[in-house]
N, C-alpha and C positions, 0 to 999 in steps of 0.2 A: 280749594286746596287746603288742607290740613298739616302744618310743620310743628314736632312736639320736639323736644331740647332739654337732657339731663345728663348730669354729671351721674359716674358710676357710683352707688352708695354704699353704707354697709364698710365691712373689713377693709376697703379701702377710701372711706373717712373722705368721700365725695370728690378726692384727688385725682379720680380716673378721668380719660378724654370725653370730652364730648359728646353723649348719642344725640345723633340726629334723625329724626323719625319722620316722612313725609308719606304723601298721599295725593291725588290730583282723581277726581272722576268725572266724565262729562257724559250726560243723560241728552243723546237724541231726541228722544220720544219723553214720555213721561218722568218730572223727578224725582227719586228716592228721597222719603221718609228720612231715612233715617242713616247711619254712616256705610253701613253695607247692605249688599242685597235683600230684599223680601224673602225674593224664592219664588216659586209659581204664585200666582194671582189665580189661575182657574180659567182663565180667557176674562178676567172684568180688567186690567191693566195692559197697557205696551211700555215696555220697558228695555233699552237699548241703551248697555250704558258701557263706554271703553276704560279704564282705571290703571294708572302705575304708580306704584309707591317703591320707597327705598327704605334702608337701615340702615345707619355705617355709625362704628364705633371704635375707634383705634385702628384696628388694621383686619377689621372685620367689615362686609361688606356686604348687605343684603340688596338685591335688585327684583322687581317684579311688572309682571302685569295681567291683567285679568279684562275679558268680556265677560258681560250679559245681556241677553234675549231671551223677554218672555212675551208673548202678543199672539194675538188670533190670529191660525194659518188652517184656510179653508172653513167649511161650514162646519166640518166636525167637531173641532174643537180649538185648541192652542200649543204653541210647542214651546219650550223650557231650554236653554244651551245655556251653559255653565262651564267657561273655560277659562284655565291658570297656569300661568310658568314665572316661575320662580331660579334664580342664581343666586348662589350663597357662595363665595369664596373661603368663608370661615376666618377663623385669625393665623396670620404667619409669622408671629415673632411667638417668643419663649419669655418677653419678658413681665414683670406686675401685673400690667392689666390686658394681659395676651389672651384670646378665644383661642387658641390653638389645641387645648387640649377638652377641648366643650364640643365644638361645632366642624365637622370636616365640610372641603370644597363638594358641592354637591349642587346638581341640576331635579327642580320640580317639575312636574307636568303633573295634570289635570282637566281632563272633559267628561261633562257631563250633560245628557240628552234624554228629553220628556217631550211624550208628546198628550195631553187633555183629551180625554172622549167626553164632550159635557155630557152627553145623555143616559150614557150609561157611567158617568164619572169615576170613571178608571182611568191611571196614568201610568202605560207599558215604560220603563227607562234604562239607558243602559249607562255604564261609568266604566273610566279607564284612570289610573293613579300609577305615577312611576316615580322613585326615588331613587338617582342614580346617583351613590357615591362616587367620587374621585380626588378623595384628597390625600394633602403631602403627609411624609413619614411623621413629622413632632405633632400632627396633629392625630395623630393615634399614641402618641408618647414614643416614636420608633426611632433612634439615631439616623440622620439622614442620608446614610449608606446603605442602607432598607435594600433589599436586591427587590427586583419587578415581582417574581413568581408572593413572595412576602407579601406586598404592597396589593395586587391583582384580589389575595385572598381578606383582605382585611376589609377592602375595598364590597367585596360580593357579601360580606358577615352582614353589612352595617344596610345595604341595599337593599329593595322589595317593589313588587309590583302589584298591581288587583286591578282585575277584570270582574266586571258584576253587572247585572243586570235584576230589576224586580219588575212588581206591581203594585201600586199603591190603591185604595180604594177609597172617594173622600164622602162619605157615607152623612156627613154634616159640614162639607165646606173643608175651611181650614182647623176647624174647632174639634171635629174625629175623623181619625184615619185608620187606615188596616194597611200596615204594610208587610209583604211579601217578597224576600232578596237572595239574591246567591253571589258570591262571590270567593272565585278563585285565587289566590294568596300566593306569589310566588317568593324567594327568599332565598337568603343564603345562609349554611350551616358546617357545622365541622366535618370534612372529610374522615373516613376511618384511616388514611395513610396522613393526617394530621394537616393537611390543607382545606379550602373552601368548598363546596357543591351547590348546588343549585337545585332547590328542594322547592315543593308546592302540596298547600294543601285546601281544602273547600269549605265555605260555610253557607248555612239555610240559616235566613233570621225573619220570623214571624214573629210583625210589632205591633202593638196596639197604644196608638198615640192619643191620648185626652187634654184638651187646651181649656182650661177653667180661669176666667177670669174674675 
């Protein structure tokens, strides 16, 4: 377990509350190197490890937690799962050292899914990402008379989701890659009667990664 502890610095002259920064991860199988995950091994690691960490700073509140699993399944190859959720309440006071007007109440999600062909070393994978705003009026700067229809659009502005899927090719290991992705973006934007919509758009991304040590 990892607990880190500072005072807010800067413009306010280290007099702000407390952050408190923790971390816990427990490794089943094989243990991680290093403070966070690897990532795929290729099938030469098993890796199964559960993790929750927290933030809290005044009246700000970050909460989490996260799987991984990476380990040979079947003769073909090996599978990869990368999952994360996340709560943030943000800050709810207005006053000095207030996140109120930084960070709105919002829920994270995160999966993600690989599976290894060793022999033909291609890795098919798909991802899903959701950031659901829902926070209060001062944390958008708004008097807290806010009426719902207001609050619903500011809410959908700040919000977004992606669905993706690629191919990766590891044509030397972890050291070069060719990757291969798409992913659909959805969002929120200004209505033309002046309220929020819910708008969506697509991306292709061909990469070529090089690891030079």
């Amino acid at each position: 377990m990892t607990i880190f502890c500072q005072p807010i610095a800067g413009r306010d002259n280290g007099r702000g509350p407390i952050r408190v920064v923790g971390r816990t991860v427990y490794n089943f199988l094989e243990p991680e190197k290093d403070f966070y995950y690897d990532g795929t091994k290729l099938g030469k690691g098993r890796t199964f490890a559960l993790a929750g960490g927290f933030d809290v700073q005044g009246s700000y509140r970050n909460f989490g937690m996260d799987a991984f699993l990476d380990a040979p399944a079947g003769n073909a190859g090996s599978i990869t799962v990368n999952a994360a959720y996340t709560r943030m309440t943000g800050g709810t006071g207005t006053g000095t050292y207030s996140f109120a007007w930084l960070i709105p109440r919002q829920n994270i999600q995160f999966l993600e899914l690989g599976y290894y062909f060793k022999n033909v070393k291609l890795q098919p994978w798909i991802k899903y990402e959701n950031q659901n705003i829902n926070g209060r009026p001062a944390q958008f700067g708004l008097p807290g008379t806010a009426d719902g229809a207001t609050m619903d659009a500011m809410n959908m502005l700040m919000s977004n989701e992606r669905i993706g899927g690629g191919l990766n090719y590891f044509f030397n290991d972890l050291n070069t890659n060719l990757r291969l992705s798409y992913t659909s973006v959805g969002y929120g934007r200004e209505a033309l009667d002046g309220g929020a919509e819910k708008a969506r758009y697509n991306q292709f991304w061909l990469q070529l990664q090089l690891f030079l040590f």
